[in-house]
VOBA-1610 file (N, C-alpha, C; in pm, whole numbers, padded with zeros to 5 digits, always signed):
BEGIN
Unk+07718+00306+01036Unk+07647+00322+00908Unk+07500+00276+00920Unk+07471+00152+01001Unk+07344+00113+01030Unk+07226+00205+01032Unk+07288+00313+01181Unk+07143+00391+01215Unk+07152+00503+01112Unk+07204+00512+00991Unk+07230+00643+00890Unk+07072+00578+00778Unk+07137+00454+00765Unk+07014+00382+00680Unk+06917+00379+00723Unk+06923+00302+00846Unk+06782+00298+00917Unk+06683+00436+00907Unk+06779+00500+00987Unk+06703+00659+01004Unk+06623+00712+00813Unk+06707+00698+00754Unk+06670+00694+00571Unk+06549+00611+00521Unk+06547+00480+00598Unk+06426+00403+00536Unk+06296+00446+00616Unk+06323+00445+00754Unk+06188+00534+00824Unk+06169+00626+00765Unk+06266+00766+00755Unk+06213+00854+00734Unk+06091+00876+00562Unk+06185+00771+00464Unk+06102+00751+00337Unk+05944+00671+00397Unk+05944+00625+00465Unk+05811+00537+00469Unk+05744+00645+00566Unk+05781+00694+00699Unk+05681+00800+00710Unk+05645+00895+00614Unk+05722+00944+00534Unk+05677+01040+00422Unk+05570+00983+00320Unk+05579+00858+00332Unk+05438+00827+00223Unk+05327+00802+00308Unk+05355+00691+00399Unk+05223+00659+00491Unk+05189+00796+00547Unk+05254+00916+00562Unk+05168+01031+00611Unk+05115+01125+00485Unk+05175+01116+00390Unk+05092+01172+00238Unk+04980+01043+00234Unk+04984+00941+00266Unk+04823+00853+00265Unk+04736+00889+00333Unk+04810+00913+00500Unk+04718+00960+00575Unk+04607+01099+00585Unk+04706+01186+00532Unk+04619+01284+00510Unk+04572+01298+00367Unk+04569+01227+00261Unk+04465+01180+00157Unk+04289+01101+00271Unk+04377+01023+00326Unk+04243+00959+00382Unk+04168+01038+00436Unk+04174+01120+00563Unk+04204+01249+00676Unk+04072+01312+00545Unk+04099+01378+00462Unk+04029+01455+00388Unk+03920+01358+00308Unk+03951+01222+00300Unk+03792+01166+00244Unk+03703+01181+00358Unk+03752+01117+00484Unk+03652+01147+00574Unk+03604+01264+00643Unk+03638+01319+00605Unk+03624+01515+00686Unk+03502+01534+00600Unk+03517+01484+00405Unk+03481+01541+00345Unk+03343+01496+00345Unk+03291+01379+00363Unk+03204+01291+00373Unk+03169+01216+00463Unk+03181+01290+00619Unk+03134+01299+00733Unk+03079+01402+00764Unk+03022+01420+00923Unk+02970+01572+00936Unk+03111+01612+01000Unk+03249+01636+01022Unk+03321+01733+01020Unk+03319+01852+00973Unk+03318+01928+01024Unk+03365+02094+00943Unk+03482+02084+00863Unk+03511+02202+00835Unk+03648+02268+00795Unk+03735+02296+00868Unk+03697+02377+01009Unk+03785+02386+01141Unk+03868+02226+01135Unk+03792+02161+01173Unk+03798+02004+01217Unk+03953+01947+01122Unk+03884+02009+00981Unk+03960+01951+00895Unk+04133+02033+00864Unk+04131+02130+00913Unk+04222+02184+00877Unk+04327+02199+01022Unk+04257+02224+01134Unk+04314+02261+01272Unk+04356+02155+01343Unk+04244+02036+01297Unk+04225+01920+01393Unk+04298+01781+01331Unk+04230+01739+01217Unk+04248+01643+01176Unk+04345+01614+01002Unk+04393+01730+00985Unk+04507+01746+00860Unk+04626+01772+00944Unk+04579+01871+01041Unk+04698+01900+01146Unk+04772+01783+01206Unk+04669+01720+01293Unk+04712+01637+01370Unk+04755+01489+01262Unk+04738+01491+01177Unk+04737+01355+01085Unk+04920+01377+01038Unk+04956+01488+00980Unk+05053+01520+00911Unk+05159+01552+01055Unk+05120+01546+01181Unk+05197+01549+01300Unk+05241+01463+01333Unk+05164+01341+01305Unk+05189+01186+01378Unk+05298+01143+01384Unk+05395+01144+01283Unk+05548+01147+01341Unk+05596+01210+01436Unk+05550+01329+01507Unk+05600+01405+01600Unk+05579+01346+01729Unk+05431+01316+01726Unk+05387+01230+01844Unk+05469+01046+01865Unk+05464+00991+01782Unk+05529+00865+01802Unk+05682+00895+01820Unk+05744+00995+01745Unk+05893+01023+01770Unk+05908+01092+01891Unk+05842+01165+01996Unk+05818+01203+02115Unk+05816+01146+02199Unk+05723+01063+02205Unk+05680+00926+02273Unk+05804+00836+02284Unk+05837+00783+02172Unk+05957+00687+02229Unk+06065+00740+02251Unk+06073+00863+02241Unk+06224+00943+02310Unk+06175+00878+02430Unk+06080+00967+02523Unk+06064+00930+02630Unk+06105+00780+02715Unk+06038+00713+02584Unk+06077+00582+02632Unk+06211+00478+02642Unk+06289+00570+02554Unk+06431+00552+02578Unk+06518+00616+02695Unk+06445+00701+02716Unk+06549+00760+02773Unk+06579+00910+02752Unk+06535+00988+02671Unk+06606+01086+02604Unk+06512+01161+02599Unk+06470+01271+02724Unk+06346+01380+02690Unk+06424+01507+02604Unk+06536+01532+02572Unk+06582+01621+02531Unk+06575+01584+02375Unk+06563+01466+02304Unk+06475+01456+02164Unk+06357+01494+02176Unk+06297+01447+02282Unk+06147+01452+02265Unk+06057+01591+02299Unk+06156+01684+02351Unk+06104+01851+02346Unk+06186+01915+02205Unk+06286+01842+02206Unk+06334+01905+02095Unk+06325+01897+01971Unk+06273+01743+01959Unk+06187+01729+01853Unk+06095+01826+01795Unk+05969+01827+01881Unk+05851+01922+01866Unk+05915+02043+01843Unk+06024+02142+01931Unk+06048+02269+01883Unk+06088+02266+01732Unk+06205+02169+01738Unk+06277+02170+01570Unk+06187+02145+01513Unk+06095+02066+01503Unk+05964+02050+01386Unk+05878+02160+01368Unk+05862+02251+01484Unk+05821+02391+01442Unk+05865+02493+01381Unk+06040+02531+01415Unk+06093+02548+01353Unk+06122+02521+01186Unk+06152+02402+01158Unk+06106+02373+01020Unk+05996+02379+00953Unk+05854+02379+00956Unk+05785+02400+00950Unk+05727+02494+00868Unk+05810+02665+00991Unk+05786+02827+00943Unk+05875+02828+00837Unk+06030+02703+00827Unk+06127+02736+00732Unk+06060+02668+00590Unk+05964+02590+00610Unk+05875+02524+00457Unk+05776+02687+00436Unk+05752+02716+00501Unk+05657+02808+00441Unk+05720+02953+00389Unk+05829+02971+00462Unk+05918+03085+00406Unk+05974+03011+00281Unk+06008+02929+00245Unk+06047+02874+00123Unk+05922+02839+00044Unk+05850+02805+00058Unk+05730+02783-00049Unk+05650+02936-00066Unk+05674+03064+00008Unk+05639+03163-00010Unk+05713+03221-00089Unk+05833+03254-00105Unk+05960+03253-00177Unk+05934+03179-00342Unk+05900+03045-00328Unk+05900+02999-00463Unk+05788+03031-00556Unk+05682+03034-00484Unk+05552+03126-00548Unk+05529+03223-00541Unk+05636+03333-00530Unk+05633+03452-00506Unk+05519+03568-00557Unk+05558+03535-00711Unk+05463+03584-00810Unk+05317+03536-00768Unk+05289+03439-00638Unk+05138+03409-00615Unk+05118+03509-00475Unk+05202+03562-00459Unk+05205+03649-00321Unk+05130+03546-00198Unk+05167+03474-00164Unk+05113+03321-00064Unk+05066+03408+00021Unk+05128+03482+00151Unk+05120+03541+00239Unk+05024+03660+00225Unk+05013+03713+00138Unk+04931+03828+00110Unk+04775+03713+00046Unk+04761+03657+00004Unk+04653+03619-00029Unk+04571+03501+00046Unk+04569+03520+00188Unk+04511+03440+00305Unk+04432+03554+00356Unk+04328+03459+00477Unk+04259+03507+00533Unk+04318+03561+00723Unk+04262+03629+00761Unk+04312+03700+00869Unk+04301+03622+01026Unk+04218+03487+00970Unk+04198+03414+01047Unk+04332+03301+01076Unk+04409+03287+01031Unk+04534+03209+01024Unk+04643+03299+01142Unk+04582+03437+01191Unk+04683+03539+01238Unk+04660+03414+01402Unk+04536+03461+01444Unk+04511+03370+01510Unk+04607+03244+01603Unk+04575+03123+01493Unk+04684+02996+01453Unk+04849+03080+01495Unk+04872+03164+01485Unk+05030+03221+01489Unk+05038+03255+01591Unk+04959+03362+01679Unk+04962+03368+01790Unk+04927+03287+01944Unk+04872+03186+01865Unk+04884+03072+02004Unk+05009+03000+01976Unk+05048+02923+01873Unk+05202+02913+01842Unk+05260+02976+01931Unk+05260+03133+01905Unk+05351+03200+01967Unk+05391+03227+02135Unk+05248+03246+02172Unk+05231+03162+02288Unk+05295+03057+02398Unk+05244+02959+02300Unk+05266+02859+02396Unk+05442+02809+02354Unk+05457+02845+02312Unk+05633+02842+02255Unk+05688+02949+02364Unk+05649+03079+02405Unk+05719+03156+02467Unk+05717+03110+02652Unk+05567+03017+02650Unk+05576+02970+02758Unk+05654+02891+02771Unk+05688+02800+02693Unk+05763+02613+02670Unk+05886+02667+02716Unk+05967+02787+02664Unk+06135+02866+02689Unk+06109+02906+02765Unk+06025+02923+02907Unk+06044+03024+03004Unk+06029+02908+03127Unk+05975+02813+03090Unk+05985+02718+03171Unk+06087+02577+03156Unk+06160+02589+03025Unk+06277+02545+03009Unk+06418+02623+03141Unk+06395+02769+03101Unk+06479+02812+03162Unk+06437+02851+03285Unk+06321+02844+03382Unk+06279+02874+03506Unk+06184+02767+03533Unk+06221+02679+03559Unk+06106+02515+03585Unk+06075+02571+03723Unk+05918+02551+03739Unk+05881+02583+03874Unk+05907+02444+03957Unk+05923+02311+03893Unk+05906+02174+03969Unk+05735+02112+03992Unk+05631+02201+03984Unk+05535+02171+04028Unk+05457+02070+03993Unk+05425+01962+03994Unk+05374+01837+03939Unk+05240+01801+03992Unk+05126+01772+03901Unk+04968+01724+03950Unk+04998+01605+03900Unk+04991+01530+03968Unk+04962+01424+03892Unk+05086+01322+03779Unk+05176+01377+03868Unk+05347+01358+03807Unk+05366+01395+03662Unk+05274+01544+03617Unk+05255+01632+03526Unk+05286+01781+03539Unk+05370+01820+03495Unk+05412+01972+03523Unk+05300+02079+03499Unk+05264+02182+03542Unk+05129+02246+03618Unk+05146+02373+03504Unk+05252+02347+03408Unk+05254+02439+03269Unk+05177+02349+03182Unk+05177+02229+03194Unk+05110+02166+03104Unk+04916+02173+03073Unk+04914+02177+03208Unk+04777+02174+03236Unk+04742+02387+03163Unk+04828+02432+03230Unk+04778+02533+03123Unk+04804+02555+02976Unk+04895+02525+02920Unk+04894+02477+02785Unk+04771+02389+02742Unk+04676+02350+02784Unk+04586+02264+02738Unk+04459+02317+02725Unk+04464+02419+02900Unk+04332+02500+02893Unk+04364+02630+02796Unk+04474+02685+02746Unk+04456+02743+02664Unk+04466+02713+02530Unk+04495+02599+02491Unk+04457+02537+02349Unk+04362+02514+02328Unk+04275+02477+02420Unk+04094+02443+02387Unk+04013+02557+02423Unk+04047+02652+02433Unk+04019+02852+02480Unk+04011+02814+02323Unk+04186+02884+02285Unk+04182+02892+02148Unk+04169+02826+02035Unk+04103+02699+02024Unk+04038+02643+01900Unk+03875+02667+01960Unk+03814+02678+02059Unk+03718+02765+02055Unk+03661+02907+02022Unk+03769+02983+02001Unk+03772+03122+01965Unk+03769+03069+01772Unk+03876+03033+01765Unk+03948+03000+01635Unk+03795+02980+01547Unk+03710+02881+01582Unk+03625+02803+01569Unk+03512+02905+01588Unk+03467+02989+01634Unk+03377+03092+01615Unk+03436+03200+01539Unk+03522+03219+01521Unk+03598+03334+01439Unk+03577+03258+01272Unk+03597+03125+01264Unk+03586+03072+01126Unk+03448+03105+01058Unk+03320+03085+01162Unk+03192+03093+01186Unk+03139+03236+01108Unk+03216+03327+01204Unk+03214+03491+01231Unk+03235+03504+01086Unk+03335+03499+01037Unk+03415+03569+00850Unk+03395+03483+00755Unk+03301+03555+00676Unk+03244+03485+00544Unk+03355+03408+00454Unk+03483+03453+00468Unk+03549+03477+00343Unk+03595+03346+00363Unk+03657+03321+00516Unk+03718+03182+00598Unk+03630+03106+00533Unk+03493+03064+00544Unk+03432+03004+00507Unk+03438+02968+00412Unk+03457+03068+00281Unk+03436+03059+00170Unk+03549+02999+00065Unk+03628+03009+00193Unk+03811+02938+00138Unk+03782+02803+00174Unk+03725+02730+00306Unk+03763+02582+00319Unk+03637+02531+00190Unk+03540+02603+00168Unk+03457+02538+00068Unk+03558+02504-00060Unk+03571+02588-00109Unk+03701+02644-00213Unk+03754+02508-00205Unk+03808+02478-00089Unk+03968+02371-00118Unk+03883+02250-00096Unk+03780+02230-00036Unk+03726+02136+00002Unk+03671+02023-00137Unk+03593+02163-00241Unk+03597+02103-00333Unk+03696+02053-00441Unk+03783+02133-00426Unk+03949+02150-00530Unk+03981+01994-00434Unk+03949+01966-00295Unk+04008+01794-00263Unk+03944+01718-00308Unk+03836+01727-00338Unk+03705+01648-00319Unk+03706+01589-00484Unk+03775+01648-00570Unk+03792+01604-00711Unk+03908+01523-00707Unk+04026+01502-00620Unk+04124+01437-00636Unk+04101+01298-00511Unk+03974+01313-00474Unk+03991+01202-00403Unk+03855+01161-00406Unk+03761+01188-00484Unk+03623+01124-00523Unk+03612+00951-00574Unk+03746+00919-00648Unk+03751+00814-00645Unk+03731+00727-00493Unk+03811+00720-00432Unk+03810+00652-00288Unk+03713+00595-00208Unk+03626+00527-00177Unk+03548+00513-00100Unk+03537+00560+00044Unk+03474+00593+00132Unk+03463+00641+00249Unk+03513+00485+00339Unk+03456+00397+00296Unk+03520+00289+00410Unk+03663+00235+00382Unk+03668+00240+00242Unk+03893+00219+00224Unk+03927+00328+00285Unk+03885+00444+00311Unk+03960+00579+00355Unk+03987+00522+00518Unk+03845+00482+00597Unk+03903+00475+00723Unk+03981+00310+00745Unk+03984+00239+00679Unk+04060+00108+00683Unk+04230+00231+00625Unk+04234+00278+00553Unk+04373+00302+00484Unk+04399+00380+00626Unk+04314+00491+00695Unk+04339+00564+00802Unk+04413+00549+00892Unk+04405+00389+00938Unk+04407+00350+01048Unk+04500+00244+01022Unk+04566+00178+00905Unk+04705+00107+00838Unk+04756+00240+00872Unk+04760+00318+00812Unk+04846+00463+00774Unk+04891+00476+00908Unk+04815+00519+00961Unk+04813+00595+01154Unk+04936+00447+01185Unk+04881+00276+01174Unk+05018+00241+01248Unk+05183+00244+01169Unk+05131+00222+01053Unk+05271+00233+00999Unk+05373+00334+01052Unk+05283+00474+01032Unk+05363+00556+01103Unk+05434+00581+01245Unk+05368+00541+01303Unk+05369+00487+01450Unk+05495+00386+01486Unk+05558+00283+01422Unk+05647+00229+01388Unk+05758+00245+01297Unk+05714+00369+01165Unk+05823+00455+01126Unk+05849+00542+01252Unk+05797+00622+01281Unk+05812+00733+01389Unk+05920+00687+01507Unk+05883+00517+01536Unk+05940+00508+01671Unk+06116+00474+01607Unk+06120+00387+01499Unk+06267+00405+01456Unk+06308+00481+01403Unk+06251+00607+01384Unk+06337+00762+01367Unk+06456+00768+01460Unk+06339+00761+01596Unk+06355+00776+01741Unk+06526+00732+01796Unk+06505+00560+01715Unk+06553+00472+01792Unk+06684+00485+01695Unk+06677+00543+01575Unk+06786+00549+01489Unk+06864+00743+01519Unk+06797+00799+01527Unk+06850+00918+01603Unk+06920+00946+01715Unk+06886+00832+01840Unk+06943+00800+01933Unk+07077+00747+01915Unk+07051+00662+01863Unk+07174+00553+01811Unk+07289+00681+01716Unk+07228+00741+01671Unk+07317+00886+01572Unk+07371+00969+01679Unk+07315+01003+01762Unk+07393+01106+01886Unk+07485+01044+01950Unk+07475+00873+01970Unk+07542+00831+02091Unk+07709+00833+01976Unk+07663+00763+01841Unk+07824+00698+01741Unk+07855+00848+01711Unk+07840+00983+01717Unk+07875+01039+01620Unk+07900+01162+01716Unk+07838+01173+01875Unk+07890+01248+01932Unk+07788+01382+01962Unk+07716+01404+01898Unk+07651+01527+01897Unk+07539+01515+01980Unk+07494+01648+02027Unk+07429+01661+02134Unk+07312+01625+02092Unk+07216+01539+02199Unk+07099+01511+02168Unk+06952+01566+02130Unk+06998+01735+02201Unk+06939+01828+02206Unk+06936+01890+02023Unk+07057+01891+01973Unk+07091+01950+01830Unk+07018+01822+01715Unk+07038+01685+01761Unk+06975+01553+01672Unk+06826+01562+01695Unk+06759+01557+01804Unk+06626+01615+01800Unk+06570+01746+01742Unk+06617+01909+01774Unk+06607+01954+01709Unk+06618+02008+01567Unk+06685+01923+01492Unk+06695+01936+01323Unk+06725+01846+01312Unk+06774+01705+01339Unk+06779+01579+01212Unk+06645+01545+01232Unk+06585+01461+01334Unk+06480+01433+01384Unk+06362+01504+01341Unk+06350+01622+01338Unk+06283+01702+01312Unk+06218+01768+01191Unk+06314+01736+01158Unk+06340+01748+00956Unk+06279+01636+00887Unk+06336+01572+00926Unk+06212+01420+00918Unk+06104+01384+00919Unk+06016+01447+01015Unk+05917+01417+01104Unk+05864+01528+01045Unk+05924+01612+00974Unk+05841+01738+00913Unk+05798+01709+00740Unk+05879+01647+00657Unk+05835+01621+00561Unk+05710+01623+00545Unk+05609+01550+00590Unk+05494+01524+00516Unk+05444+01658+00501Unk+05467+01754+00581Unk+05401+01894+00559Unk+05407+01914+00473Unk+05589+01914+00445Unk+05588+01984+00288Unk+05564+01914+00174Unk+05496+01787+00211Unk+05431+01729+00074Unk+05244+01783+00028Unk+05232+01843+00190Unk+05102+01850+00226Unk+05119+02030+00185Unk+05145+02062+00213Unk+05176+02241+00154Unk+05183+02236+00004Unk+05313+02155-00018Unk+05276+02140-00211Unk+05164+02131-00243Unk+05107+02007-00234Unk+04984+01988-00283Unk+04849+02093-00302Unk+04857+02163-00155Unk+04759+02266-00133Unk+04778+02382-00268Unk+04911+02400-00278Unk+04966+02512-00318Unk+04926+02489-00487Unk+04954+02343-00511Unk+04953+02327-00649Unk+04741+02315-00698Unk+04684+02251-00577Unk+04532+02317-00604Unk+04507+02429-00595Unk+04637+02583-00567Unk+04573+02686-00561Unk+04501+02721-00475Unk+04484+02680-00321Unk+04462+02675-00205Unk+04553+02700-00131Unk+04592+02831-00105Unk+04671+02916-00008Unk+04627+02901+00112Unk+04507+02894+00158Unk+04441+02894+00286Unk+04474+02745+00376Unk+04436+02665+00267Unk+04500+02539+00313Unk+04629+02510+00349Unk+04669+02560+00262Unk+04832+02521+00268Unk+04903+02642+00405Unk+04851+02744+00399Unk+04906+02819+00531Unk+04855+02728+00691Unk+04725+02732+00624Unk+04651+02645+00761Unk+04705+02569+00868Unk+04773+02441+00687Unk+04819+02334+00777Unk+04965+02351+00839Unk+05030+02419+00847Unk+05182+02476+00838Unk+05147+02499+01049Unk+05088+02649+01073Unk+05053+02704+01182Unk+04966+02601+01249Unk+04860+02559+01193Unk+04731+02455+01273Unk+04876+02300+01329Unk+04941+02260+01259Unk+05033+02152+01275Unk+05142+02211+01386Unk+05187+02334+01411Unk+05308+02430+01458Unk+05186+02384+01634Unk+05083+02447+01629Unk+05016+02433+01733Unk+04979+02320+01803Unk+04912+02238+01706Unk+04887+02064+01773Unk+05045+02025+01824Unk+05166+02053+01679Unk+05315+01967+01808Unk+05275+02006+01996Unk+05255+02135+01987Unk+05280+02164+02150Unk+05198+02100+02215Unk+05091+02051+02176Unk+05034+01951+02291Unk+05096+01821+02259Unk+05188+01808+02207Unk+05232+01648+02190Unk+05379+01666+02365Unk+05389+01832+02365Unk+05440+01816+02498Unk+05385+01747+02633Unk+05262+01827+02585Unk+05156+01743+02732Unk+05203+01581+02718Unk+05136+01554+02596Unk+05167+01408+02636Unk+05282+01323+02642Unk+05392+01411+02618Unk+05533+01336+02602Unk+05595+01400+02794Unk+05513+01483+02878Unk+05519+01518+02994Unk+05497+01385+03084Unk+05332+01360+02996Unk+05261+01241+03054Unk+05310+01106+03083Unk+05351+01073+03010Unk+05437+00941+02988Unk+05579+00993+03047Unk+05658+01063+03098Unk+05772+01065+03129Unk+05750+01089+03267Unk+05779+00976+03375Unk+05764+00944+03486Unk+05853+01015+03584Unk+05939+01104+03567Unk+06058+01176+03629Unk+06039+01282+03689Unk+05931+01335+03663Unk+05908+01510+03690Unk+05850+01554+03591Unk+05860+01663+03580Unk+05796+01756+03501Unk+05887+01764+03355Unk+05875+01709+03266Unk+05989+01681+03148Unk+06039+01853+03099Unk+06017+01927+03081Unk+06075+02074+03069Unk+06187+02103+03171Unk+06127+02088+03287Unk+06242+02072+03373Unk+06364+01991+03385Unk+06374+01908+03286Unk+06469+01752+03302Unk+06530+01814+03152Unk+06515+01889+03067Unk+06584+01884+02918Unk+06717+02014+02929Unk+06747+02002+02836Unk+06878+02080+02851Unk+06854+02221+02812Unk+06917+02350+02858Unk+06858+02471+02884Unk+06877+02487+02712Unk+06978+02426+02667Unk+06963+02491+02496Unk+06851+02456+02396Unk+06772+02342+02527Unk+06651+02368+02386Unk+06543+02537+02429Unk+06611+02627+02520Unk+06532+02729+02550Unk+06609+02833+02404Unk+06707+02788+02372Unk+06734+02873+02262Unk+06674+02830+02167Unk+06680+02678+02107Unk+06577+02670+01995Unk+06374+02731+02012Unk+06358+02734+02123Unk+06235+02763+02155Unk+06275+02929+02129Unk+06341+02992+02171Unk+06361+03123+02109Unk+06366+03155+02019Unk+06451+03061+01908Unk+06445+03083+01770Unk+06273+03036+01702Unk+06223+02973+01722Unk+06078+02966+01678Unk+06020+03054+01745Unk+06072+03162+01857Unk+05982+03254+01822Unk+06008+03383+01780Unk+06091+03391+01738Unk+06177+03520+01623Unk+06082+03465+01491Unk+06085+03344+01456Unk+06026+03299+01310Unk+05870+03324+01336Unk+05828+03280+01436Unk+05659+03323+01445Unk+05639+03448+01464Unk+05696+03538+01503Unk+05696+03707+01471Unk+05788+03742+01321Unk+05806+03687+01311Unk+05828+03716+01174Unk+05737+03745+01058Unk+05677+03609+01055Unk+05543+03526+00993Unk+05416+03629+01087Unk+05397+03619+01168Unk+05324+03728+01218Unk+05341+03863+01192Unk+05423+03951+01173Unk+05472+04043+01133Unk+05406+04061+00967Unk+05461+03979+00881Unk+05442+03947+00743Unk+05307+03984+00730Unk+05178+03893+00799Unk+05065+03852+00766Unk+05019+04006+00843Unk+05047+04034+00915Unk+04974+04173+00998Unk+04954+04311+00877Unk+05120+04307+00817Unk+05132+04391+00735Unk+05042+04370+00626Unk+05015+04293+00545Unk+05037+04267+00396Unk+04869+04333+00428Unk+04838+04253+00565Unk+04636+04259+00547Unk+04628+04443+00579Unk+04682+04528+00599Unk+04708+04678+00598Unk+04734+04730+00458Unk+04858+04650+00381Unk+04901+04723+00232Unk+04925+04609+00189Unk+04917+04686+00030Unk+04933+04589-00063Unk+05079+04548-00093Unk+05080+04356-00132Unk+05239+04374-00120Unk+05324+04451-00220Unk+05429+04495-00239Unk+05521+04551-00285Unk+05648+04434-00322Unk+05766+04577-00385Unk+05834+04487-00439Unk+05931+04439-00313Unk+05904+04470-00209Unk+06035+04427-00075Unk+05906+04316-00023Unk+05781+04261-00121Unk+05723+04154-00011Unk+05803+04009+00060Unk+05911+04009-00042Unk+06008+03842-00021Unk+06108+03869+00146Unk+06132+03990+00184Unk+06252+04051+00227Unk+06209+03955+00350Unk+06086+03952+00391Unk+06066+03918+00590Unk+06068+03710+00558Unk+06033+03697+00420Unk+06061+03511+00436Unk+06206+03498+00397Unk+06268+03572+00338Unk+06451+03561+00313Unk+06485+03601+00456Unk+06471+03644+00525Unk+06512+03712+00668Unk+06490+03604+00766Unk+06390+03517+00734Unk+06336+03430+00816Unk+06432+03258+00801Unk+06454+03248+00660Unk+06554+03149+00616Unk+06729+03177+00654Unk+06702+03272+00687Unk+06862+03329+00710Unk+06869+03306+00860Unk+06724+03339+00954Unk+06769+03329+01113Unk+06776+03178+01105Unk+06664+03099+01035Unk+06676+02979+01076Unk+06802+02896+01047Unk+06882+02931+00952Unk+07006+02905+00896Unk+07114+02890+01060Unk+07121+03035+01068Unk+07210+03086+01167Unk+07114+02986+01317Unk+07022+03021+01329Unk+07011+02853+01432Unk+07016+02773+01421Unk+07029+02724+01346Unk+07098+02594+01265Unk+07300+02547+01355Unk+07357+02615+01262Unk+07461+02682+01314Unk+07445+02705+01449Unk+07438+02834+01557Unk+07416+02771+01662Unk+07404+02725+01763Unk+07315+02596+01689Unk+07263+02434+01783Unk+07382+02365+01777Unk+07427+02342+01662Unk+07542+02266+01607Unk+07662+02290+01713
//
């Protein structure tokens, strides 16, 4: 019964200290020289991730790389399943149809580097620089390719632009109170709290696979994961309820992308080999199933920017809750 609670009280305290964090995250973006890129790709992304990274991290350090890849997939996975459900509930706002073309982008490096992560789950070359697997190192040079593209493409389309202004100010009214120096003092409380929620997710998830039997691979990919995903969907509400679609898609895909470099560094720290190579081949099925959901979601967004939506626009996020269902099932 212990690690049921435990796992319950972390998971409630990461869910607030990471709704603080990315309150803070946006005073300083807003009232620094950060961009919008910065703020949406980089630093909302990576802020509302931080459970992924500390719950990664101390897999490793237990013992257990098969939480700590499976973590990151299942948190991607959930993720596309918050946004097919918050697309679904605002239907009548057509979510998906009313973004910019620059988010297609964000989906296809997702897609990417997810199709790489399952191909080297299931065909590990062994190759190690630096007692770092030699997929990693390209996963990195093509993440900083593509937030350089990303990042001139934001530049390139007026409209991109004209959306982070949009939300920037729609934040900038709910957090004008705040001072810029409580923001980075709260930043940086926030950042450890989580860091210590995150690691007894870890340590209470572990403790859940060993009493209860289930594979470690299935507790990382959806209990763990589910967890560690919340703050999104506190961070998607919010966007959604300022009427900031752009934001709220942003952070969904921009967060889907930063997890995968939390592989690099959960590679880094795992002293054994090349950690893809060391996890169990079924997290190459959950890595498959996130990428049925990112062509999905890709699919969706390709269309809608061609025609206008219609009355079958719900059919590809109900389709998308149904695969993730059935992987659900299964993992199990």
């Amino acid at each position: 019964m212990f690690p049921f609670v435990l796992f319950a009280l972390a998971a409630a305290v990461t869910v607030i200290a990471a709704v603080r964090l990315s309150t803070y995250a946006d005073v300083i973006s807003d009232r620094t020289s950060l961009g919008g890129m910065m703020v949406g790709t980089l630093l909302l992304a990576g802020a509302t991730s931080l459970p992924e990274v500390t719950t990664s991290a101390t897999a490793v350090f237990v013992g257990s790389p098969d939480i700590a890849v499976g973590n990151v997939l299942g948190s991607n996975l959930f993720n596309l399943m918050i946004l097919a459900s918050f697309d679904i509930m605002y239907r009548k706002k057509r979510l998906l149809g009313n973004i910019h073309s620059g988010h297609q982008m964000s989906g296809f490096v997702s897609l990417a580097l997810t199709a790489l992560v399952m191909v080297m789950i299931l065909a590990p070359t062994g190759v190690t620089i630096l007692g770092i697997g030699i997929e990693m190192y390209l996963m990195v040079f093509f993440y900083v390719y593509s937030l350089r593209k990303m990042n001139e493409q934001e530049k390139a389309v007026p409209e991109i632009a004209a959306a982070n202004e949009e939300g920037e100010e729609a934040l900038q009214k709910t957090t004008s109170h705040i001072p810029l120096k409580n923001a980075k003092i709260g930043f940086v409380i926030s950042a450890a709290v989580i860091f210590v929620a995150g690691s007894l997710l870890t340590i209470a998830g572990d403790q859940i696979a060993t009493t209860t039997g289930l594979e470690a691979s299935f507790v990382g990919s959806f209990f763990i994961a589910a967890a560690t995903s919340l703050p999104e969907v506190v961070t998607v509400l919010v966007a959604l309820q300022l009427a900031n679609y752009n934001l709220a898609v942003g952070n969904i895909l921009g967060s889907n992308v930063f997890n995968m470099m939390i592989l690099v560094v959960s590679d880094a720290l795992f002293r054994s080999g090349a950690i893809l190579g060391s996890v169990s081949p079924v997290l190459a099925l959950t890595a498959f199933f996130a990428i049925v959901l990112n062509l999905i979601v890709l699919g969706h967004m390709v269309y809608l920017r061609q025609k206008s939506p219609n009355r079958f626009y719900l059919v590809p996020s109900v389709v998308l809750l149904i695969v993730y269902f059935v992987a659900s099932i299964m993992m199990f």
